[in-house]
C-alpha positions in Angstrom: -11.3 2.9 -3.8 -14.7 3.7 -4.5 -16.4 0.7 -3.0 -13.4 -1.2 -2.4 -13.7 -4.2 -5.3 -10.2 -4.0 -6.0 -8.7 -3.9 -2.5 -11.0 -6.9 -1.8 -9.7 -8.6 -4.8 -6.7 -7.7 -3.9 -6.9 -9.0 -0.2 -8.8 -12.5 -1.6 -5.4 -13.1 -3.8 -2.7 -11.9 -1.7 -1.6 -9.5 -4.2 -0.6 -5.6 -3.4 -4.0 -3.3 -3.8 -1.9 -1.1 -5.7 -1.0 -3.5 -8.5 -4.7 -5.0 -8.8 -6.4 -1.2 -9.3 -3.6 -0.4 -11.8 -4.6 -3.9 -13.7 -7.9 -2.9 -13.6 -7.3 0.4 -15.3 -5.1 -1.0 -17.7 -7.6 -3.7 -18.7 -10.3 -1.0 -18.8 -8.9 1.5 -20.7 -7.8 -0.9 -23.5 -11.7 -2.8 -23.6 -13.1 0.4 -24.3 -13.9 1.5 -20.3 -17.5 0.1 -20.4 -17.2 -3.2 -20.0 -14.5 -2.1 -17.5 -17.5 -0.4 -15.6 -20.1 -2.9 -16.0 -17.6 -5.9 -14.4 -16.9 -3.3 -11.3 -20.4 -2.5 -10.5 -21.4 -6.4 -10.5 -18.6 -7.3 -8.4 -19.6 -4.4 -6.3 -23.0 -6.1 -5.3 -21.5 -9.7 -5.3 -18.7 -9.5 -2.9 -19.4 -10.1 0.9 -18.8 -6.9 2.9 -15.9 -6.4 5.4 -17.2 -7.0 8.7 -14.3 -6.3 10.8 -13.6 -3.4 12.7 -10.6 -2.7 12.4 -6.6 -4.4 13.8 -7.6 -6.5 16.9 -5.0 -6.3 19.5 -5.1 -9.3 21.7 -3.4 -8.4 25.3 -3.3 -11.7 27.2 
C-alpha cells in the first residue's frame, strides 16, 4: 500500500491484492526482511505508473 508494488503486481497477474501483499510478507519475513525490502524498493522505481484516473463511465 505504500507505493502500490503489490497492487500492481497484483493487477499485472490477475490475482486478489490481498493474497499478493500477504505473499510478500510471508516471503519477507522468512528471508530475513531485507532482501524483502531491497526487492520492493527496486520494483518500486521499475514499474510504469498508473495513469488512469479513475472508472471511466461511457454514456453513449
Amino acid at each position: 500500500m505504500i507505493a502500490g508494488v503489490c497492487g500492481g503486481l497484483a493487477e499485472f497477474i490477475g490475482w486478489d491484492p490481498t493474497l499478493v501483499r500477504l505473499l510478500y510478507v510471508i516471503l519477507s519475513v522468512f528471508s530475513a526482511a531485507f532482501p524483502g525490502i531491497i526487492v520492493y524498493i527496486i520494483a518500486w522505481f521499475l514499474m510504469p505508473k498508473d495513469n488512469s484516473n479513475g472508472p471511466v463511465i461511457d454514456i453513449d
